[in-house]
C-alpha positions in Angstrom: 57.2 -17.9 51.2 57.2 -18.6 47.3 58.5 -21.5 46.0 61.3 -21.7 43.1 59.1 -23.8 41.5 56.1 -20.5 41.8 58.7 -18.6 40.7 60.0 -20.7 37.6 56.5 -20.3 36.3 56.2 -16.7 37.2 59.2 -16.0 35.2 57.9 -18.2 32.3 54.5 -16.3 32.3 56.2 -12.9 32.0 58.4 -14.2 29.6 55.5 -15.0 27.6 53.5 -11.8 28.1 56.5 -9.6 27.8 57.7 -11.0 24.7 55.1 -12.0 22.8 56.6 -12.3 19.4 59.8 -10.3 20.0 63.1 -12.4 20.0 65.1 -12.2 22.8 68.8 -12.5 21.7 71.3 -12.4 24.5 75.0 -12.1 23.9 78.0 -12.7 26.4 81.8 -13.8 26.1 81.0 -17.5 27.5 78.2 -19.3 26.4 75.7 -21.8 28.0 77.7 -24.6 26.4 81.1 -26.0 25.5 82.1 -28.1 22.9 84.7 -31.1 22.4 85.9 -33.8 20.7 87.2 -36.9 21.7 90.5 -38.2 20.2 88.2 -40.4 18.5 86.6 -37.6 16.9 83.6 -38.2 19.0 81.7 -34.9 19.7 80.9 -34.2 23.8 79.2 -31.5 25.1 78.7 -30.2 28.7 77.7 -27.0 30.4 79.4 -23.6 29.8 81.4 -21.9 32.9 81.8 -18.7 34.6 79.6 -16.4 36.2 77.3 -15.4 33.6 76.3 -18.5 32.4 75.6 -19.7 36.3 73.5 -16.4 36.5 71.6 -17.3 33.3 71.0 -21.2 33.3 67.6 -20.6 34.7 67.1 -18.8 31.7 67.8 -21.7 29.3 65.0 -23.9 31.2 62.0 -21.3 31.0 62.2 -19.9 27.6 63.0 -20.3 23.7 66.3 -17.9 22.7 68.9 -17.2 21.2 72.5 -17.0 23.0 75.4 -15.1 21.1 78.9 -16.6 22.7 82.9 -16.5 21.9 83.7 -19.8 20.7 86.2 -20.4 23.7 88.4 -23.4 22.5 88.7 -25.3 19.0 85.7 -27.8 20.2 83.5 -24.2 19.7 85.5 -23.5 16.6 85.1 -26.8 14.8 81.0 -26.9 15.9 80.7 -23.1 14.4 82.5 -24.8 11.1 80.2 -27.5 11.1 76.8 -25.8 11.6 78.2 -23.1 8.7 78.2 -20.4 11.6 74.2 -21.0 12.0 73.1 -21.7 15.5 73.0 -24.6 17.0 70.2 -26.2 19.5 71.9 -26.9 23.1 72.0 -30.7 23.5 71.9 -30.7 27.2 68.9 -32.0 29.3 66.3 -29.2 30.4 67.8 -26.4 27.6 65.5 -24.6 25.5 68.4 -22.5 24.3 70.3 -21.9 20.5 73.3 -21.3 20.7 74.9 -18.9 17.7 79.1 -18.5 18.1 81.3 -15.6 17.1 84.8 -16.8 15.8 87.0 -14.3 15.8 91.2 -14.7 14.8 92.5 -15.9 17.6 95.1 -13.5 17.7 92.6 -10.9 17.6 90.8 -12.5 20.4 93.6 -12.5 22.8 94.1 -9.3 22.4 90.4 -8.5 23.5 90.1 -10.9 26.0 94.3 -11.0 27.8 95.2 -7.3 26.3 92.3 -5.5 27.5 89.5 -6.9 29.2 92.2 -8.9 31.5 93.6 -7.8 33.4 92.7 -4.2 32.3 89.3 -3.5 32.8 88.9 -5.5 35.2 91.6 -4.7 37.3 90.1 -1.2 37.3 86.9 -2.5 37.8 87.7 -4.1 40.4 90.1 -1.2 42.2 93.1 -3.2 41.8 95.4 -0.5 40.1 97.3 -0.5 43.5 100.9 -0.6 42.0 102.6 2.3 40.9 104.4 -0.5 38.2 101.6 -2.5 36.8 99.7 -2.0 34.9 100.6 0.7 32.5 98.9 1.6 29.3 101.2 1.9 26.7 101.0 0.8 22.8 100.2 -2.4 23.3 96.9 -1.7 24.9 96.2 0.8 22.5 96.8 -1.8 20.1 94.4 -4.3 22.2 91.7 -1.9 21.7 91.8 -0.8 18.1 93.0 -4.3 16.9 91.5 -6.6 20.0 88.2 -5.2 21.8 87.0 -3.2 19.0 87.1 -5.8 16.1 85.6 -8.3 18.5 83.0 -6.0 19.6 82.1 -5.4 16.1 82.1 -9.4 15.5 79.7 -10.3 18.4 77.2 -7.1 17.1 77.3 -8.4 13.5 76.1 -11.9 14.6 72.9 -10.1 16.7 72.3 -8.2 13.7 72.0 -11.6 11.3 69.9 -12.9 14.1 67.6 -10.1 14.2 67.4 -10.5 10.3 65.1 -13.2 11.1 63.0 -11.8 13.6 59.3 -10.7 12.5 59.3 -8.0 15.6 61.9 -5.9 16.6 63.7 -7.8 19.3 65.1 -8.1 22.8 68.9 -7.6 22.7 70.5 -8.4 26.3 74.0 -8.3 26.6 76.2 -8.8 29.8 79.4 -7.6 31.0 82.3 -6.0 30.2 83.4 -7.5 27.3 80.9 -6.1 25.0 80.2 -2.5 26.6 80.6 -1.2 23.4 78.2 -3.4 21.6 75.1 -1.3 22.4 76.0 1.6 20.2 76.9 -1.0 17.5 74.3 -2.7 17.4 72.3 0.6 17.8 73.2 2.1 14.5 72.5 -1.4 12.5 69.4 -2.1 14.2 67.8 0.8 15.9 64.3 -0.2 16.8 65.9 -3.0 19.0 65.2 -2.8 22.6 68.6 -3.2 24.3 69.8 -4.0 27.6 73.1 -4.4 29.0 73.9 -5.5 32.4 77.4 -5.6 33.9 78.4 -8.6 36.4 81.4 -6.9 38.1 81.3 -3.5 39.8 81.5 0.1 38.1 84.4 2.0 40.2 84.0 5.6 41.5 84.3 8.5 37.7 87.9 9.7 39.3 89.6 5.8 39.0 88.0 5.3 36.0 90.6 8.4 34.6 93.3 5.7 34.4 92.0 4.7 31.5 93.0 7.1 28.2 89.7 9.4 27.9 88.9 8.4 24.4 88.4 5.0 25.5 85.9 5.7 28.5 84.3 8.0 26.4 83.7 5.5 23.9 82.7 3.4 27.0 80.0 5.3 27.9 79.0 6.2 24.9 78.5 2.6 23.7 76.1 2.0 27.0 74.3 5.0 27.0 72.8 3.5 23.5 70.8 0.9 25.4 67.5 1.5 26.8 68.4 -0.1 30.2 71.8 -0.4 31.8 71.5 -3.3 34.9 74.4 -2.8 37.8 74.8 -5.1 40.5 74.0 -2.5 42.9 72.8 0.9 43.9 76.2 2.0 44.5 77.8 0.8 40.9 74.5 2.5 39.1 75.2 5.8 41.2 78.8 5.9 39.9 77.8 5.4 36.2 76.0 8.3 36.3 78.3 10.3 38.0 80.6 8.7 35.0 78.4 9.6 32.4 77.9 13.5 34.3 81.8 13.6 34.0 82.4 12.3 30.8 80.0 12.9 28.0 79.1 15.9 26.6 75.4 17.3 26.1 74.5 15.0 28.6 71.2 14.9 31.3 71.5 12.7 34.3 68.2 12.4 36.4 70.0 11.1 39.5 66.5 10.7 42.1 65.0 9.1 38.2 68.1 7.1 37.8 68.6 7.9 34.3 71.0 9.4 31.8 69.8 11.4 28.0 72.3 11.4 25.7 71.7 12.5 21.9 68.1 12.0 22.1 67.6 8.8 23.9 66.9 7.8 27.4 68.9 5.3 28.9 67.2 3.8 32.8 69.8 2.3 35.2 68.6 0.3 37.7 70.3 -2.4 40.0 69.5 -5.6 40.0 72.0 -8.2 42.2 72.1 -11.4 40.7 71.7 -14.8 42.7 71.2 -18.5 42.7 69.4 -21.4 41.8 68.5 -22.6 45.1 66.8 -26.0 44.1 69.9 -26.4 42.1 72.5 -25.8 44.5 70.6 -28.4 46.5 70.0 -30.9 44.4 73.8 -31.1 43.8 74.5 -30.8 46.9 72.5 -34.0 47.7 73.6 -35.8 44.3 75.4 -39.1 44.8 78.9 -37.5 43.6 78.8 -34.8 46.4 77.6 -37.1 48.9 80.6 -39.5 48.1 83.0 -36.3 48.5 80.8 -34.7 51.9 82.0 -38.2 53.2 85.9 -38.0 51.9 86.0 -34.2 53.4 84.5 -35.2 56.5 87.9 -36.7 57.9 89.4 -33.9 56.4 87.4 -31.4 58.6 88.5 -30.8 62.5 86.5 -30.3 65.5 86.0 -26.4 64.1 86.2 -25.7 60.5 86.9 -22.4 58.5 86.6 -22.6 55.2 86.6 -20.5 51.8 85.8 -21.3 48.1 86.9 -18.5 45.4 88.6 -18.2 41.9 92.4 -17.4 42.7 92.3 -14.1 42.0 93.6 -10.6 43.9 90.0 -9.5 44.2 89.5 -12.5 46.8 91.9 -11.3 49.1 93.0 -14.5 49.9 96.1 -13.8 51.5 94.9 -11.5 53.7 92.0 -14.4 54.9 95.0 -16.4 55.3 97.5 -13.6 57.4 93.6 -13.3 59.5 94.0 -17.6 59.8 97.3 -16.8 61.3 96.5 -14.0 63.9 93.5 -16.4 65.2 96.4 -19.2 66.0 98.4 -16.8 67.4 96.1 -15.3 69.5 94.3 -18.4 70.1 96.0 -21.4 71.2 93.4 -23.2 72.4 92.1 -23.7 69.1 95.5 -25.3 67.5 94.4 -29.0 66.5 90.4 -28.0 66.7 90.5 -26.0 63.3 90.7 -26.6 60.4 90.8 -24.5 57.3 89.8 -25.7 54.1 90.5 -23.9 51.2 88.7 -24.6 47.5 90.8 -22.4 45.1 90.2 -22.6 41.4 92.9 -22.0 39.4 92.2 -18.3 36.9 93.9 -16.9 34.3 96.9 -18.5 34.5 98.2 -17.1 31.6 98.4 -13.8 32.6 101.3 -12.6 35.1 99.6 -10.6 37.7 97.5 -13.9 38.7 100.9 -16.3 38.6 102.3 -13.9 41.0 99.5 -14.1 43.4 99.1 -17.7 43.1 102.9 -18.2 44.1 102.0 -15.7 47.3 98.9 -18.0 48.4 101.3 -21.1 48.0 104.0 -19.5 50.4 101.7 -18.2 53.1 100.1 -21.8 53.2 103.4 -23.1 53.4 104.2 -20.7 56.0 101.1 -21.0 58.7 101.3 -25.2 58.0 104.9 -25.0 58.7 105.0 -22.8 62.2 101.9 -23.9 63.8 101.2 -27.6 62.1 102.2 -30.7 64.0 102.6 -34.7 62.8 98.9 -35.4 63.8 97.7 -31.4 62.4 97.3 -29.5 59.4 96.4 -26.1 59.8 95.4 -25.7 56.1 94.2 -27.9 53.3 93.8 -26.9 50.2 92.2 -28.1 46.7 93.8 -26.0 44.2 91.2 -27.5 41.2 88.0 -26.4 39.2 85.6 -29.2 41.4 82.6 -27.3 41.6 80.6 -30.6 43.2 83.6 -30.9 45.9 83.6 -27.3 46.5 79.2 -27.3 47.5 79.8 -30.8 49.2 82.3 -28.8 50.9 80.2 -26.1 52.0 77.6 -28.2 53.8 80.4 -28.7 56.5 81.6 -25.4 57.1 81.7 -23.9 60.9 83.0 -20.2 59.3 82.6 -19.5 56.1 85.0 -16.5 55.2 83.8 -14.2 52.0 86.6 -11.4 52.7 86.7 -9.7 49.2 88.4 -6.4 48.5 86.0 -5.4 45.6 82.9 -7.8 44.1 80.4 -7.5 41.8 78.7 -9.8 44.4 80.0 -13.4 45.1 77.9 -15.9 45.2 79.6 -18.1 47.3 78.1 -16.2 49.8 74.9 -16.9 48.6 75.9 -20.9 48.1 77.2 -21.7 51.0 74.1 -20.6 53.8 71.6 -22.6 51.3 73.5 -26.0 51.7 75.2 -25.7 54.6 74.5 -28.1 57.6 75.7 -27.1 60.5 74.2 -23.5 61.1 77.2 -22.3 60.0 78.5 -18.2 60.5 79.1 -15.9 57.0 82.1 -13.9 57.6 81.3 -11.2 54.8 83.2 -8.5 53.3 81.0 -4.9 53.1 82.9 -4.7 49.9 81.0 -8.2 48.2 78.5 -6.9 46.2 76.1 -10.0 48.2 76.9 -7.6 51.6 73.9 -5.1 51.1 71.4 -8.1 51.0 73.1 -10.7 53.4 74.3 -8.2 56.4 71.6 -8.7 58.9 72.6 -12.4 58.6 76.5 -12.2 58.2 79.6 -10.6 60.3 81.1 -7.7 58.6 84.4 -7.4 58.0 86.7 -4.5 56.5 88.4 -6.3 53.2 91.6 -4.5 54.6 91.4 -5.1 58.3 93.1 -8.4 59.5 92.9 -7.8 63.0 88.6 -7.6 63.0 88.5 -10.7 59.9 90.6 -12.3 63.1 87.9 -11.3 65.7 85.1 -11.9 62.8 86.4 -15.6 62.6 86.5 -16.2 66.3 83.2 -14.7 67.3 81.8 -17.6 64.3 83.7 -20.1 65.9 82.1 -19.3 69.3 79.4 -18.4 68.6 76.2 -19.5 70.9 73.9 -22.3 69.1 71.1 -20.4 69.3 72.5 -17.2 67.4 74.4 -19.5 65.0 70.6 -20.9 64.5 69.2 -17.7 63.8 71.6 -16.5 61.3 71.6 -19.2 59.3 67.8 -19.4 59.0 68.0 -15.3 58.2 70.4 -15.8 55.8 68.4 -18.4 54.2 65.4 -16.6 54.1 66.8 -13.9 52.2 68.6 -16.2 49.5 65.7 -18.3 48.7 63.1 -15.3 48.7 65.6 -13.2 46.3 66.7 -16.2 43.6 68.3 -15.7 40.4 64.4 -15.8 39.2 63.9 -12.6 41.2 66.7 -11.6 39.7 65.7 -12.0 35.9 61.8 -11.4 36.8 62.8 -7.9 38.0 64.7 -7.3 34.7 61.5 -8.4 32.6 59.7 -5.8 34.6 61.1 -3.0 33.5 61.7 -4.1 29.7 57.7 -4.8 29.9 57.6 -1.5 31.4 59.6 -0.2 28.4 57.6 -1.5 25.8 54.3 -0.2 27.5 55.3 2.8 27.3 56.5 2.8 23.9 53.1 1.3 23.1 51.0 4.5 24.5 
């Protein structure tokens, strides 16, 4: 099997052959850094959060770019106002990256970012619409979009357009996620010989539940992605449903479903999938750093004789309290294994300002409550939780896990489940939603579970628990196999692949 390392230098090669002298300029809400400042006034600087950024770090080591990001907080702010809104080279070890912010009125950017994009789209996205109550469209989404997500959309296209001014080739425009899906268009029309990609992190929902949102807007949607020259889903099912979106939607419109593409006013647009992964050497090497070693040995009494255990954003996508009701069925119908397990639960805090998420928080908290309080003894805790954003703790974690449970309702592909096999030391069991976007490459290694079905994430849970040493053994090594042969370097060297087939055939 290929190393990372054979495929660090892969990717670099094609980097180098694909690009040449284009620019690649790649734009997402969060960026690869964050700034601060010290009361002092001393300027600190660490590495950006979220998905996207994980996804991309990889990126920053291998090649020379440009990243347009949101300046998050005021440390961004007051570093944009400092470098006189030029970029700025990432200070951090191993970065090869510049990193040019968009500042837009903060106002304006709440509106984007906790009008529209959350919980809106991505409750759609995400299939959570599930209340006949919340949430409803009414003027002040419509003001979210004209006065939120367009402006800022407009904003993060005007700063690739001054960084393209200074490119001697037409460049390499990637842009991620669904904060900017109508960026492509924009940036399009002001600088059309760009080659532009877009790839969204979180899944694209059947063409029917995407009619919740006013038609206008999904046009525009679409009509903003169909400007790029290659749209990048997660998987085959989410690029299937664009173009049935795109069939339903647009007008003078050609989808080549067995091609996987859509024409739209002249231009071809190729949608492929392309699931995103992990650094493996990377996960490792933190996982065997001093810091998670010291908190492997602090969770180690915190562990019982079997331990369950689970690591997500606090979110309703993560069907958390349905792992938990699942936790409770197994005591129930297991007594035998009351003071043996333990479940361990890393749950980051997310978007607490908006009120769906407080409300789900404050169901996790009674459930836990609930479970520790009927079956929990003096010497027993059923549950332990770590409501914090400790991503060390949470991989130290993982190396102890017996049952790992990855039960989400909807995912664009959760990569926890792709963590957790890579460190883990115990051959421990993947318990793994079908609805995870990680499902279609990790089944023949996992249990699957229904997101929806209690009573089999119960039997899921107990089969792990029990399971022989021998078939524990040869999932994990499956499991493994699969994670380090399919890295986030497969990931972006199958991207380059098809932009290099791109400009081939633009070439002939």
């Amino acid at each position: 099997m290929e190393t990372a390392a054979a495929h660090r230098d892969q990717v670099a090669e094609l980097y180098d052959r694909v690009l040449g002298q284009r620019q690649l300029i790649l734009a997402s809400n969060r960026g690869p850094v964050e700034y601060q400042y010290t009361p002092d006034g001393r300027q600190e600087v660490r590495r950006g959060s979220g998905g996207v950024v994980t996804a991309l770090n990889s990126l920053t080591q291998v090649a020379d770019f440009t990243w347009v990001a949101g300046a998050m907080g005021e440390g961004d702010r007051r570093a944009w106002e400092d470098s006189g809104g030029q970029p700025l080279r990432s200070p951090l070890p191993g970065h090869r990256v510049n990193v040019r912010f968009v500042a837009t009125p903060r106002r304006v950017y709440d509106k984007y970012y906790n009008v529209f994009c959350n919980p809106l789209l991505w409750f759609l996205q995400h299939y959570m619409w599930n209340s006949p109550y919340d949430p409803n469209i009414d003027a002040t989404v419509y003001d979210a979009w004209d006065d939120g997500y367009v402006p800022v959309n407009q904003a993060f296209t005007q700063a690739v357009v001054d960084q393209i001014e200074s490119a001697p080739e037409p460049p390499v425009v990637v842009l991620h996620d669904y904060h900017l899906y109508l960026a492509p268009a924009m940036v399009r029309e002001k600088a059309p010989d760009s080659i532009i990609q877009h790839f969204s992190h979180i899944p694209w929902p059947a063409v029917r539940y995407w009619e919740l949102l006013p038609a206008y807007m999904l046009e525009a949607i679409c009509y903003g992605l169909c400007a790029a020259d290659i749209l990048g889903f997660q998987t085959p099912s989410d690029a299937r449903n664009f173009l049935d979106t795109c069939e339903w939607v647009l007008s003078d419109v050609q989808v080549d479903h067995a091609g996987q593409s859509v024409r739209h006013q002249g231009r071809t647009t190729y949608v492929r999938s392309y699931p995103v992964s992990i650094n493996v050497d990377e996960i490792r090497d933190m996982a065997s750093s001093p810091q998670a070693l010291d908190y492997e040995k602090q969770l180690q009494d915190e562990c019982g004789e079997l331990t369950i255990m689970r690591v997500d954003r606090a979110e309703p996508s993560k069907n958390i309290v349905r792992g938990f009701r699942a936790y409770d069925l197994l005591l129930n119908r297991h007594p035998e294994l009351k003071g043996r397990v333990v479940f361990l639960a890393f749950l980051v805090p997310s978007r607490t300002d908006i009120r769906q998420y407080q409300r789900y928080m404050e169901e996790i908290r009674r459930i836990i409550e609930r479970i520790n309080t009927t079956h929990g003894t003096d010497d027993w805790t059923p549950i332990r939780t770590y409501f914090e954003n400790n991503y060390t703790q949470a991989i130290a974690g993982m190396k102890l896990y017996d049952v790992l449970l990855v039960n989400s309702v909807i995912d664009g592909m959760n990569l926890v489940a792709k963590e957790g096999p890579v460190v883990n030391t115990r051959d421990g069991v993947l318990v793994l939603s079908v609805g995870a976007g990680a499902h279609r490459e990790l089944s023949r290694g996992a249990l699957s579970v229904s997101p929806a079905d209690i009573e089999g994430t119960m039997q899921a849970m107990y089969q792990g628990l029990t399971m022989s040493a021998e078939e524990r053994a040869d999932r994990a090594q499956r499991l493994c196999s699969i994670i380090e042969e399919r890295d986030n370097l497969h990931w972006l060297g199958s991207q380059l692949h098809d932009i290099e087939t791109l400009l081939l055939q633009g070439s002939e």
